[in-house]
C-alpha positions in Angstrom: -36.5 31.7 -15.2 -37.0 28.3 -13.4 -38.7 30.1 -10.7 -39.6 33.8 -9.3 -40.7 35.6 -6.2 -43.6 37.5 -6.7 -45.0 40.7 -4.8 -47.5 43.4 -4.8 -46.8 46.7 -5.2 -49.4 49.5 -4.1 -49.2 52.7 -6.2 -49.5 55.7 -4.0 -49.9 59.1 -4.9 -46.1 60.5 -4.6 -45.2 58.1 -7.4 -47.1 59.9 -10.1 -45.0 62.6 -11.8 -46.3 65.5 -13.8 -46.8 63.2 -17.3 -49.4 61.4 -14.7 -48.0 58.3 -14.9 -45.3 56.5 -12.4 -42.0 58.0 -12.5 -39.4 56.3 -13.6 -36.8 56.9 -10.6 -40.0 55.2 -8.5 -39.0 52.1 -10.6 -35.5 52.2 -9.5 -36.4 52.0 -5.7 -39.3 49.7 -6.4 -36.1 47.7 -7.8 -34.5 47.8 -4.8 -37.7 46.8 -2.4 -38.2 44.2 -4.4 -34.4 42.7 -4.1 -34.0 43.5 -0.4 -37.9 41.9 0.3 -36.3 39.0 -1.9 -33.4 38.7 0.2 -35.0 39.0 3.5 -37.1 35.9 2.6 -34.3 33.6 1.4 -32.9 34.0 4.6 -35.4 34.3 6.9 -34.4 30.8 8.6 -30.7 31.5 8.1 -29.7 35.0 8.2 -26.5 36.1 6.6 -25.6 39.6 8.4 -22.3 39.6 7.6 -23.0 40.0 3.8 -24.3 43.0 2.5 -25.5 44.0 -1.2 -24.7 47.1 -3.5 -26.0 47.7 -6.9 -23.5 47.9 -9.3 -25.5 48.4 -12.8 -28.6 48.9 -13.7 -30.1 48.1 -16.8 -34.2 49.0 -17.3 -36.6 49.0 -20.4 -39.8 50.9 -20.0 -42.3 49.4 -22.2 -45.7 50.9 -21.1 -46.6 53.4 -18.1 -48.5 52.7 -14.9 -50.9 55.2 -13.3 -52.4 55.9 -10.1 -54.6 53.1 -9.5 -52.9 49.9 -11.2 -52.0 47.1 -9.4 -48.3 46.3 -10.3 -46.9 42.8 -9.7 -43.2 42.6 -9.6 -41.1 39.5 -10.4 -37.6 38.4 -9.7 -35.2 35.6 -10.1 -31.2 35.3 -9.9 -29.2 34.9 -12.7 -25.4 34.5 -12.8 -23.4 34.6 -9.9 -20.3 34.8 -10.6 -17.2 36.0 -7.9 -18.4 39.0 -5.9 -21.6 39.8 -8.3 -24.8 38.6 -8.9 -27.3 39.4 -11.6 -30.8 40.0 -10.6 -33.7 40.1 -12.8 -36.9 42.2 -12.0 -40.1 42.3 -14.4 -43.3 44.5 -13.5 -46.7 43.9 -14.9 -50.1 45.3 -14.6 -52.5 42.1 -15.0 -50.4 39.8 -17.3 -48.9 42.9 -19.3 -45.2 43.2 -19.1 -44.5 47.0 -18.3 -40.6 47.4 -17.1 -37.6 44.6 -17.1 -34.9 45.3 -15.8 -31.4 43.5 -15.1 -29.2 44.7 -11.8 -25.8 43.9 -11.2 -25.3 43.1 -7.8 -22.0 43.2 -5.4 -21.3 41.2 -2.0 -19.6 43.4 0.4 -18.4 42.4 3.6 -20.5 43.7 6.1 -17.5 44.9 8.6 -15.2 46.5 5.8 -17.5 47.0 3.4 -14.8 45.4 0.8 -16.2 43.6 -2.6 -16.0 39.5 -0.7 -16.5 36.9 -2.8 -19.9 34.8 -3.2 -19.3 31.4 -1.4 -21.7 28.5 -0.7 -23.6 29.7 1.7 -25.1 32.0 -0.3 -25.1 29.9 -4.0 -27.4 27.6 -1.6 -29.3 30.1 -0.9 -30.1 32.1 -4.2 -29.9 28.7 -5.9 -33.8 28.0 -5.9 -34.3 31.3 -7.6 -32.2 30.5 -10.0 
């Protein structure tokens, strides 16, 4: 990871599932904020609306729970992009603890005909510096 984009994550109460600890289907759409906050950043001065992005594959490890009241930190970077996918990479900590990776497989679709279109230059420049 030459580089990551960081952001907060408040725990609310509708996270925690009967063990008491952060469900782990909250992950999955933390997984998704996180790429689509991502996203909106990179192209912030040069938006790309006729792209749009579709998981693929998701691949998650749960090392240690969260609980109402942690401060999660999530981090992501790009890793290969390759014809119409892209791999994402997401880690979540509490402090400087490591509590979920995961790895998402990522599809461009054509925003019009929502058809698999294949990654160009526009958007390699784009997801480059978080590569």
């Amino acid at each position: 990871m030459s580089k990551c984009f960081k952001m907060s994550i408040t725990i609310k109460s509708s996270d925690i599932d009967d063990l008491q600890h952060v469900n782990n289907a909250v992950f999955v759409k933390w997984m998704d904020d996180v790429a689509s906050t991502h996203w909106k950043f990179l192209t912030k001065n040069n938006p790309l609306p006729e792209y749009i992005w579709v998981v693929n594959k998701h691949e998650i490890e749960y090392k240690k729970e969260a609980i109402f009241g942690d401060k999660i930190i999530a981090k992501t970077w790009v890793g290969d992009t390759i014809g119409v996918t892209s791999e994402r990479f997401i880690e979540f900590y509490i402090k400087d603890v490591l509590i979920v990776k995961a790895k998402t497989i990522w599809v461009m679709l054509n925003a019009k005909t929502y058809k698999p279109t294949r990654i160009r230059e526009n958007v390699l420049k784009v997801l480059e510096p978080f590569k």
